[in-house]
C-alpha positions as CSV (number, residue, x, y, z in Angstrom):
1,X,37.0,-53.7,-29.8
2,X,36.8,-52.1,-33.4
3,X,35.2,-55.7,-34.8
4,X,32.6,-55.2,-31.7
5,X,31.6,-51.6,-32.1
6,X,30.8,-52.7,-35.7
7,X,28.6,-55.9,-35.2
8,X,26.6,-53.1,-33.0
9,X,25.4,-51.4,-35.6
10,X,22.2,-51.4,-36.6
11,X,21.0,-50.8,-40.5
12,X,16.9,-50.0,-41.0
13,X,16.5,-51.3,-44.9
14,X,13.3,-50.8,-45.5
15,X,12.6,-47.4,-44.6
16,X,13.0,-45.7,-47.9
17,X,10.4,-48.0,-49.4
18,X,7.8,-47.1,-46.6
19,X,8.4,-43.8,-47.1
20,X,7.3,-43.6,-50.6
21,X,4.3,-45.2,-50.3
22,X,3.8,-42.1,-47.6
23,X,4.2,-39.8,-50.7
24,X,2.4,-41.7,-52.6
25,X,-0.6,-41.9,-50.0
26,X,-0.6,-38.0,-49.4
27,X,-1.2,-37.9,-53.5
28,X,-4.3,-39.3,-53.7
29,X,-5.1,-37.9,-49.8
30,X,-4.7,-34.5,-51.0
31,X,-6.8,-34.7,-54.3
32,X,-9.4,-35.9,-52.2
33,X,-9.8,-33.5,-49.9
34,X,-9.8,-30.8,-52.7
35,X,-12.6,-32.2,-54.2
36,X,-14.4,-32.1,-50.6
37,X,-13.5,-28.5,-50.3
38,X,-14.8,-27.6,-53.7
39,X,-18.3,-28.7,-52.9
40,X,-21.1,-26.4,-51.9
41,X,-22.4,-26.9,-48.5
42,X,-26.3,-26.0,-48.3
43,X,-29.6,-26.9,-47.3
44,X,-29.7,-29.6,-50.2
45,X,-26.4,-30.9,-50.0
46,X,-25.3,-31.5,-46.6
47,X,-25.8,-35.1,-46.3
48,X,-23.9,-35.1,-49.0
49,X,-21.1,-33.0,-47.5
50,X,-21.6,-35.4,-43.9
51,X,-20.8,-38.5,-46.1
52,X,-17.4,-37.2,-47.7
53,X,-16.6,-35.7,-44.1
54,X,-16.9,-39.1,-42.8
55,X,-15.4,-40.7,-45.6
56,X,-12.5,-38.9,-45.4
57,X,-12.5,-39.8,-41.4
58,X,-12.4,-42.8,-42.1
59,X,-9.8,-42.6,-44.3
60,X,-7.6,-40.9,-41.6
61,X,-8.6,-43.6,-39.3
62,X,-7.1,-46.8,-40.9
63,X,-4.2,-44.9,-41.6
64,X,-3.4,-43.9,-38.3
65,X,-4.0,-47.7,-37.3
66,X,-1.1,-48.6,-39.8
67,X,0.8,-45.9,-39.0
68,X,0.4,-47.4,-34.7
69,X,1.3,-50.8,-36.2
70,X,3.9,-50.0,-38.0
71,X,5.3,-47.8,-34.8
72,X,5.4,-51.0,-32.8
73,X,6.4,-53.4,-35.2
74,X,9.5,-51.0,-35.6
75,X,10.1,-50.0,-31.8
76,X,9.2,-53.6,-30.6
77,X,13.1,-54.9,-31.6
78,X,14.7,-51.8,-30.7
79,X,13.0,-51.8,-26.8
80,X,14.6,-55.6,-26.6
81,X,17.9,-54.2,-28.1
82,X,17.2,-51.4,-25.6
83,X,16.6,-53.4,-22.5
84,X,19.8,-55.8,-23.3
85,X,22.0,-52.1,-24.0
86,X,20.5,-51.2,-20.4
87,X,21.9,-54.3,-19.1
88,X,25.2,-55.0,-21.1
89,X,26.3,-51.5,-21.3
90,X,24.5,-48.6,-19.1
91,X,24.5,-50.1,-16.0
92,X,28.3,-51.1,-16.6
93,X,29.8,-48.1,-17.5
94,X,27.3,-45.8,-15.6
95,X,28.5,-46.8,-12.1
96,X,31.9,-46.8,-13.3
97,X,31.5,-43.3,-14.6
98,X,30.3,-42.3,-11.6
99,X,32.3,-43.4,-8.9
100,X,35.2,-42.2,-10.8
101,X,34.2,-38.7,-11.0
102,X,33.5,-38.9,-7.6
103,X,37.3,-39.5,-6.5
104,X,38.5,-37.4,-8.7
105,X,36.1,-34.7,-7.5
106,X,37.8,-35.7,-4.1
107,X,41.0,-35.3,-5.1
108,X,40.8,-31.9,-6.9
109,X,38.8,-30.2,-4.0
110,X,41.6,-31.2,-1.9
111,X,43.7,-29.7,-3.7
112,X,42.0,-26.7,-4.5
113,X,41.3,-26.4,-0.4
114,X,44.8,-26.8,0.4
115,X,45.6,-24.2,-2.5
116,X,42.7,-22.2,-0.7
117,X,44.2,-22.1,2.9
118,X,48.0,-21.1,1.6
119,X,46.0,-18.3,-0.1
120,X,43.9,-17.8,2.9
121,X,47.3,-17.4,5.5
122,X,48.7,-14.9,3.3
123,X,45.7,-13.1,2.9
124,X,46.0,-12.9,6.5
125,X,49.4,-11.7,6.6
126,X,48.8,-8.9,4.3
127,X,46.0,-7.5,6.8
128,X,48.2,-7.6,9.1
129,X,51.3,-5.6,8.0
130,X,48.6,-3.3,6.7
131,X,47.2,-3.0,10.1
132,X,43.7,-3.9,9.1
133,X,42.0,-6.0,11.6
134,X,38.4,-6.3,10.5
135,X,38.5,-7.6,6.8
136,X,37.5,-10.9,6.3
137,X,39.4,-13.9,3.4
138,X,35.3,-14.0,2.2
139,X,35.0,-10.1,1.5
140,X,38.1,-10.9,-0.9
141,X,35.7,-13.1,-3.3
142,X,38.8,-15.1,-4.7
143,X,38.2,-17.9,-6.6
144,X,40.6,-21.0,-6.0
145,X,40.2,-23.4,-9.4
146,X,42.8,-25.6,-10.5
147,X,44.0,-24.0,-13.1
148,X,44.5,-20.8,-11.2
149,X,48.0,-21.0,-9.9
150,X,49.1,-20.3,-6.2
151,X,51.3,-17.1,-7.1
152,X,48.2,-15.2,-9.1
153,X,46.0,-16.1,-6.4
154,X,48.4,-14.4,-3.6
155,X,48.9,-11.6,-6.0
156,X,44.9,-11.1,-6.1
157,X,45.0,-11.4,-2.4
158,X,47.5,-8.4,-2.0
159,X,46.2,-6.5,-4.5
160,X,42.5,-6.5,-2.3
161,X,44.3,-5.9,1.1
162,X,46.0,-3.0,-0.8
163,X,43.3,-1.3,-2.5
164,X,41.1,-1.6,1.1
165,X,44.1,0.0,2.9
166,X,44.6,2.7,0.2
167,X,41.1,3.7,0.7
168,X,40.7,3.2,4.7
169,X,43.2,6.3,4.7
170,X,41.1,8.5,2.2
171,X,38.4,8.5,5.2
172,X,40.6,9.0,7.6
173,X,40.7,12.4,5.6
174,X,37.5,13.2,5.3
175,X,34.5,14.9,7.9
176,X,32.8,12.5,9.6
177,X,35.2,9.6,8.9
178,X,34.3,7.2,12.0
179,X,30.6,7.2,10.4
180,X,32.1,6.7,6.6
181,X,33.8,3.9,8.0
182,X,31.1,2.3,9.8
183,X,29.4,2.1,6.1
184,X,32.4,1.2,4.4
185,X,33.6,-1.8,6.5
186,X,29.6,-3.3,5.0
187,X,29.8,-3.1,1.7
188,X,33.6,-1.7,0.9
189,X,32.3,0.6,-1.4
190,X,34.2,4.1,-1.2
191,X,32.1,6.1,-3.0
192,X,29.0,5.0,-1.9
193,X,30.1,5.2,2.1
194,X,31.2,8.8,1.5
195,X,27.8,9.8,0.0
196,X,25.3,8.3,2.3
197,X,27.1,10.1,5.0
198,X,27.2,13.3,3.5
199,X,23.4,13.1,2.1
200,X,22.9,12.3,6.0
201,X,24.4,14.9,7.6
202,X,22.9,17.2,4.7
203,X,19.5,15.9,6.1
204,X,20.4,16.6,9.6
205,X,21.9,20.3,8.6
206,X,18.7,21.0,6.6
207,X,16.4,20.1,9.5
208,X,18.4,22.0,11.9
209,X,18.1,25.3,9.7
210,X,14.3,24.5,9.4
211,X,13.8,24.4,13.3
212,X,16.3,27.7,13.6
213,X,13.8,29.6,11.0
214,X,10.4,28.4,12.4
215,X,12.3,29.1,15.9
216,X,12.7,32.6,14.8
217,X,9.6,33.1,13.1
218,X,8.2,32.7,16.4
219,X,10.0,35.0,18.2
220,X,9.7,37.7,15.5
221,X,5.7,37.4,15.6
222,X,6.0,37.3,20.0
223,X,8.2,40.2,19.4
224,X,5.8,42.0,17.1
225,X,2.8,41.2,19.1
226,X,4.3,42.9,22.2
227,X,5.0,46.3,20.4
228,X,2.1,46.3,19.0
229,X,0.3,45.6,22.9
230,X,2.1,48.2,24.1
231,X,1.2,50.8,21.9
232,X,-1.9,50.3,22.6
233,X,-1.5,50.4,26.4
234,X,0.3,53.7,25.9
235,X,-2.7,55.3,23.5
236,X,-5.6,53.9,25.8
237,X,-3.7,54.0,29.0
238,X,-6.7,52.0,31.6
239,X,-8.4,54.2,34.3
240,X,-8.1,53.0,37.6
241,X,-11.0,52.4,39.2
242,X,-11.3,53.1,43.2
243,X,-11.8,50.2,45.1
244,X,-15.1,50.1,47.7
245,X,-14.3,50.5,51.4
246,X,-13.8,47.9,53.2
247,X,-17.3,47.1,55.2
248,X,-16.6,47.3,59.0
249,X,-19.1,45.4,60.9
250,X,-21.2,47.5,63.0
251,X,-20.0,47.6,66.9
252,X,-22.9,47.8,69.5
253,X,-21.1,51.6,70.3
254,X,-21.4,52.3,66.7
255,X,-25.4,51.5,66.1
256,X,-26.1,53.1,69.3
257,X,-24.1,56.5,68.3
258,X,-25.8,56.1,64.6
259,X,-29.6,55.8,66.8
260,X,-28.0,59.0,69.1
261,X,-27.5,60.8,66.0
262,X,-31.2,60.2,64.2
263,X,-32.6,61.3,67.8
264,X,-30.6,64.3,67.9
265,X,-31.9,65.4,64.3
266,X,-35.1,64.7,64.8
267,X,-37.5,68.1,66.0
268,X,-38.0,68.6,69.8
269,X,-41.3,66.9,71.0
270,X,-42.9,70.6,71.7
271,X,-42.2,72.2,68.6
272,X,-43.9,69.2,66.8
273,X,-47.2,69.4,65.7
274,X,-49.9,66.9,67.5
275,X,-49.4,63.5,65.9
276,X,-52.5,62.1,65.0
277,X,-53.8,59.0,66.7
278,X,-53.7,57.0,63.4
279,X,-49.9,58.0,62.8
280,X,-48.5,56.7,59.8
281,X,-46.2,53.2,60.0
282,X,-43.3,53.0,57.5
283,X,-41.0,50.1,56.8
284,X,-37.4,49.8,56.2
285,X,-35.2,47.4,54.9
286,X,-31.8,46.7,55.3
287,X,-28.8,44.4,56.3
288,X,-26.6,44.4,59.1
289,X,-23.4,42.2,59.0
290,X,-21.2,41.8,61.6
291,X,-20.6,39.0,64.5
292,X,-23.1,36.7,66.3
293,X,-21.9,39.2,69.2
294,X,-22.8,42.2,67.5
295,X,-25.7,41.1,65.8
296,X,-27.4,40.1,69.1
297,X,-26.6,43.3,71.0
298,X,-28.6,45.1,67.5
299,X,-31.1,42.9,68.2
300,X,-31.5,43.6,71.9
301,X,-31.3,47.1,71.1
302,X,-34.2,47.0,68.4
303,X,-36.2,45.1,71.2
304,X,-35.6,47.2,74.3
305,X,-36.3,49.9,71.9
306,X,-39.9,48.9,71.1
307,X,-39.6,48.6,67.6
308,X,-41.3,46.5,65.9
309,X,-39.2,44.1,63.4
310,X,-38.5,40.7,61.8
């Protein structure tokens, strides 16, 4: 094997030699652009100027064309050597490679699975002797590698049931502990569960004081107001004013007695003086209110009376 790992190696002999003629090239390559740079580029000299430039390009150009050429003549025997590698040696041990790696990955995460579930079960135990129902293997985040032996993997396993037990009876002690231990059984951060409950009930305790004050702000402004209403009431006490009679309808007895009465007050016909033929006609106006009984037997009167009316 050692005889054939040697007649694979491959010796480039003539690359020294092309490289000096590189240094050699960038010599004269530099002392000619120099010159270029030194000249002075103006009105009268620029076609001058244009035909170094494209010297110069030129130049550049053949030796990038030997440069190409000498690329491929190079890579031309390595791309066959690469090709027959491909064939005689990649695709040999590549597949090999490969399929190996992939039974012993089989092998290994059997073994770290079976490792996983002995962990797992005693995991389970522990929660159970510690009386903790609701924790989860996951929440444990133990990693099962080959290395890592069975014992120190059960030891990490107690250790977490432990620490979870140690600090489900903290909560148990403190205020509000069924709310804490909503939070806690999330994340299984202590500290964290304990202070989002307190900031909460902090909130609450705030906005209950803030409704309490407003509340009694209130009550001392009603109360205020109301003093300050009755002493006013008691300086300007309000005068009662009488209420109107009620209005009684006019009976037919009643207009008759009222038309007795204006008779009865009027001067006897002989003590009167002689009325004069054109006596004087006056009008009153006024309104009667009562029922369509009443105000029909006014009317009858008014008519049997002679006077004259609308």
């Amino acid at each position: 094997m050692e005889e054939a790992n040697e007649k694979r190696l491959i010796i480039v002999k003539q690359l020294p030699e092309f490289e000096e003629h590189l240094h050699l090239i960038k010599e004269e390559a530099e002392k000619r652009v120099a010159d270029a740079m030194q000249m002075v580029v103006s009105e009268e000299t620029v076609k001058t100027v244009k035909k170094v430039r494209a010297e110069l390009n030129s130049e550049f150009s053949a030796l990038e064309q030997s440069r190409i050429a000498a690329k491929k003549a190079v890579m031309e025997p390595y791309e066959r050597l690469e090709s027959i590698y491909k064939t005689c040696v990649t695709d040999v041990y590549g597949p090999a490679n490969e399929q190996l790696g992939s039974k012993i990955a089989d092998v290994e995460n059997g073994l770290k699975e079976a490792k996983k579930e002995k962990v797992k079960a005693y995991f389970e135990e522990c929660c159970v002797a510690a009386n903790i129902d609701w924790l989860k293997y996951e929440q444990a985040e133990i990693t099962v590698t080959l290395s890592a032996s069975e014992k120190s993997l059960k030891e990490k396993a107690k250790s977490f049931v432990s620490r979870i037990s140690s600090e489900i009876g903290l909560i148990e002690t403190q205020e509000h502990a069924d709310e804490i231990m909503v939070e806690y059984k999330q994340t299984l951060l202590l500290a964290d569960s304990i202070r989002l409950i307190q900031r909460r009930y902090e909130a609450l305790q705030k906005e209950k004081e803030k409704k309490e004050r407003i509340a009694a702000e209130k009550a001392l402004k009603a109360a205020a107001a109301a003093k300050v209403s009755a002493e006013c009431a008691e300086q300007n006490p309000p005068q009662a004013n009488p209420a109107p009679p009620a209005f009684k309808p006019p009976t037919e007895t009643t207009v008759q007695q009222r038309m007795d009465e204006s008779v009865e007050m009027a001067p006897p016909a002989a003590q009167k003086e002689p009325v004069p033929s054109n006596r004087e006609i006056l009008q009153l106006t006024f309104t009667v209110r009562g029922t369509r009984t009443e105000l029909r037997a006014l009317k009858q009167f008014l008519t049997e009376g002679g006077y004259d009316f609308e």
